[in-house]
N, C-alpha and C positions, 0 to 999 in steps of 0.2 A: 433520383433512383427509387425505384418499389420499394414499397415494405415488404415485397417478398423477398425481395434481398437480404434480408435481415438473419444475421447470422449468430447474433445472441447479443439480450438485453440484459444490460448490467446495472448496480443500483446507481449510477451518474454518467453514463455513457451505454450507445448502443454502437453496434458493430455490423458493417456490410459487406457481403460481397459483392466486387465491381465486374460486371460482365462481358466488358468489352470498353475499347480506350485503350487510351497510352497504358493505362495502370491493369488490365486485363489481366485475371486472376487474382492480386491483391486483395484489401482487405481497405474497408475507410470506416475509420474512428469517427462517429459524430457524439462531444462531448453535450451534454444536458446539461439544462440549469436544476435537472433533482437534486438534491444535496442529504445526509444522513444525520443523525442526531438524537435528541432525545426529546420525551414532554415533558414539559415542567410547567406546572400551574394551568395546562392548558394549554401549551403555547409553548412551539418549538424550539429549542435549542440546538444549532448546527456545530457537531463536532466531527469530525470525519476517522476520532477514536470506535465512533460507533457503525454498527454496521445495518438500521435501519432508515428508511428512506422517510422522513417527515416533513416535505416540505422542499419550496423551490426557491432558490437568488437567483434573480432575473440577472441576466450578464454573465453568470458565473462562467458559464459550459466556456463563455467566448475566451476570457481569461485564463481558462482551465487548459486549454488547448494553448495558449500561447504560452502558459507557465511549462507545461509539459515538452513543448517543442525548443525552450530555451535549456530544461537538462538535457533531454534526448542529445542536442550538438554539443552541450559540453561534456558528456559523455562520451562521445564518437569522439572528440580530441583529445579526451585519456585515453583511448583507447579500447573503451570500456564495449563491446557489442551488442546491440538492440537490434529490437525489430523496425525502428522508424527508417521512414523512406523522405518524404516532404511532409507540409504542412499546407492546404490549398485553400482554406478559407479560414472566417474566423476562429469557427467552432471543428472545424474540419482537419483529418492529419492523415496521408496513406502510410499503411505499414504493411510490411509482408507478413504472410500468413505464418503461425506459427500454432504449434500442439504443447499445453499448459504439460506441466509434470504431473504427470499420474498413475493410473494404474487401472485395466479392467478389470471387470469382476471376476474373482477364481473361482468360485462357483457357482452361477448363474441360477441353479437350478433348485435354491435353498430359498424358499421364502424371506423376503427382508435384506436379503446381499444387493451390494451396489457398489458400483467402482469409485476408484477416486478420480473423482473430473479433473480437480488440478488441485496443485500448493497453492500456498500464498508464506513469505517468510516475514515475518514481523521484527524490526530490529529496535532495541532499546539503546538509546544513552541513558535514562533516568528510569526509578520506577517508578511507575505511574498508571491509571488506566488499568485495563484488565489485568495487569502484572501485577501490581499490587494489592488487589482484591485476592486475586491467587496464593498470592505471600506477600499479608498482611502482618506478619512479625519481621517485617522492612521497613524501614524509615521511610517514608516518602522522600523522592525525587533523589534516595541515592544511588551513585554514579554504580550500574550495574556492568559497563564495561562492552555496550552494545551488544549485548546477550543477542542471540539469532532463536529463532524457534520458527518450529512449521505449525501451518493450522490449514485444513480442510476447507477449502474457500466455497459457499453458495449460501444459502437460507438462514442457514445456521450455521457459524464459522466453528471449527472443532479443533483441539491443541491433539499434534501428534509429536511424538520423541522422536528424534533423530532415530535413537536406535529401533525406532519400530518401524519407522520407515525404510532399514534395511532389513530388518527380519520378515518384514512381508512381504518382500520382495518390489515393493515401489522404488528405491535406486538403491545403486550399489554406493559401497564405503566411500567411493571413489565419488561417486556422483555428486553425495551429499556434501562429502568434504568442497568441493567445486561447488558446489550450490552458496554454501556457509562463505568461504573467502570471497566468491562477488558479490554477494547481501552486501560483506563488511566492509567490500574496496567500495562500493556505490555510495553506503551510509558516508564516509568518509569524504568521500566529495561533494555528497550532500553536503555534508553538515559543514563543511568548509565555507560552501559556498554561501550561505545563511550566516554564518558566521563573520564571515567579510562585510556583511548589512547588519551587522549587529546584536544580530537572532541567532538564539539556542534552538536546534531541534531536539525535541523530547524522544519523538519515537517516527516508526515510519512504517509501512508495510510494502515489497517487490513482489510481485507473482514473476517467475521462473520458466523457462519452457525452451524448446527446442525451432528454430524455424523448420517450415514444412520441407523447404528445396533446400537446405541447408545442408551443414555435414551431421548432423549430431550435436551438435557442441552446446551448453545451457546457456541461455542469452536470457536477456533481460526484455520481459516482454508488458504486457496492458500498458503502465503509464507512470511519471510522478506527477505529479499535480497536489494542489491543496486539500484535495481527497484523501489523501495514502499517507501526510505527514501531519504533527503535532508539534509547534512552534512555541517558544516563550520568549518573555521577553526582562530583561535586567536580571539574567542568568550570573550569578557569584557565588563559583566552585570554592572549596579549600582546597588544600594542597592535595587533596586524595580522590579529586575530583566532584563531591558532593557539594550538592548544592548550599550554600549558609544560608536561603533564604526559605528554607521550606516551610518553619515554624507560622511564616506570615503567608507564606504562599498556599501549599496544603492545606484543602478542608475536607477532611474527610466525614462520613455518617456509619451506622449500622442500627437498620432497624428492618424490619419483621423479614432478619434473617438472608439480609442482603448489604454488602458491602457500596458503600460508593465514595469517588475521591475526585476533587475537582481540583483546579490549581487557578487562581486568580489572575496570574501572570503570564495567560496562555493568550497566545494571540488566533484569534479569527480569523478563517480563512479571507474574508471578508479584506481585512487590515493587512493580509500580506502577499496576498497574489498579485501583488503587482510590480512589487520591487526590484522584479529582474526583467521588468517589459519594459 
């Protein structure tokens, strides 16, 4: 298919519209082997906590796509509604089109105003990662209870409050509440199903959204893949859920006025995409 087909480039996946075919009008996922991260010493660090593009694993996109098309079905057997349709090749997946949660611009005509292109809901088991940089007078890796929050998903990810997201009018009480309860049924099945192999999930990120020919109703749309979650491994909660190994695990820094925290015992995308293929 063209690259004029191309319907928007994402930091590990691009997105196409199909023009004709069985699948005419759809939408086809082609997963990339880009991956996001950090530099360190020169030399990239793949985390998918982060949201800059450094660098490529050769394979990845293939894996990324099988790993994504193994929750999409087990989601559709909870019950759970996505946008996935099949899966057609390695790196390949069609889905019906669908419009991210957002919001146009309410006054266009103001220098610097710009709509909200879409959410994205980030969900925690532990803190960790930008949550704890945030609120740094928390212990790393304690059990925060799968806290849900919104952020501003493109260039630069931005953190918005539930409540603000009703008072601007981006969704109603209603909406949000429905937004928050499938974040927290998804993480849950996530994290079951990682659990069942052994692995803790740390944290995760769903983008949200509506299908196009659909009724309205928020589904769960982009992807899960190794991209959107943060995995550890020899996870040993106390009875309160916190982790007892964070002392060994946690390392955190603060120097010219920037916070950072890593976890030892965090597994690589690399090390766990493949456990459910």
């Amino acid at each position: 298919m063209a690259e004029k087909n191309l319907v928007y480039r994402g930091k590990s996946k691009d997105v196409f519209n199909i023009p004709d075919g069985p699948h005419k009008g759809k939408y086809r996922f082609v997963f990339t082997d880009r991956a996001t991260g950090y530099m360190e010493g020169g030399r990239p660090v793949f985390d998918p906590g982060y949201d800059i593009v450094v660098g490529e694993i050769p394979g990845k996109g293939a894996i990324a796509c099988r790993f994504a098309a193994h929750f999409f079905k087990l989601l559709k057997d909870k019950g759970v509604p996505t946008h996935y349709i099949d899966t057609i090749s390695d790196n390949e997946m069609i889905i019906e089109p669908a419009v991210p949660l957002g919001m146009e611009v309410a006054s266009p005509e103001f220098p610097g105003s710009a709509p909200l292109t879409n959410l994205e809901f980030t969900w925690r088991n532990n803190a960790t990662g930008s949550f704890w940089r945030r609120y740094p007078f928390v212990t790393p890796c304690k059990n925060v209870h799968r806290v849900v929050e919104a952020w501003t998903k493109g260039d630069s990810d931005i953190l918005i409050t539930l409540e603000a997201l009703e008072e601007t009018g981006a969704l109603t009480r209603s909406e949000i509440k429905q937004s928050v309860e499938l974040v927290k049924d998804i993480a849950e099945i996530v994290s079951q199903e990682f659990a069942s192999k052994g692995l803790h999930v740390i944290d995760g990120k769903f983008e949200l959204g509506r299908l196009r020919d659909g009724d309205g109703k928020i589904v769960l749309i982009d992807e899960i893949s190794p991209d959107v979650l943060r995995v550890c491994r020899g996870f040993k909660p106390d009875k309160a859920g916190n982790c007892t190994l964070f002392k060994e695990c946690a390392v955190t820094n603060y120097s010219d006025g920037k916070r950072t925290i890593k976890n030892k015992n965090q597994v690589s995308a690399a090390d766990f995409i493949d456990i459910f293929l």
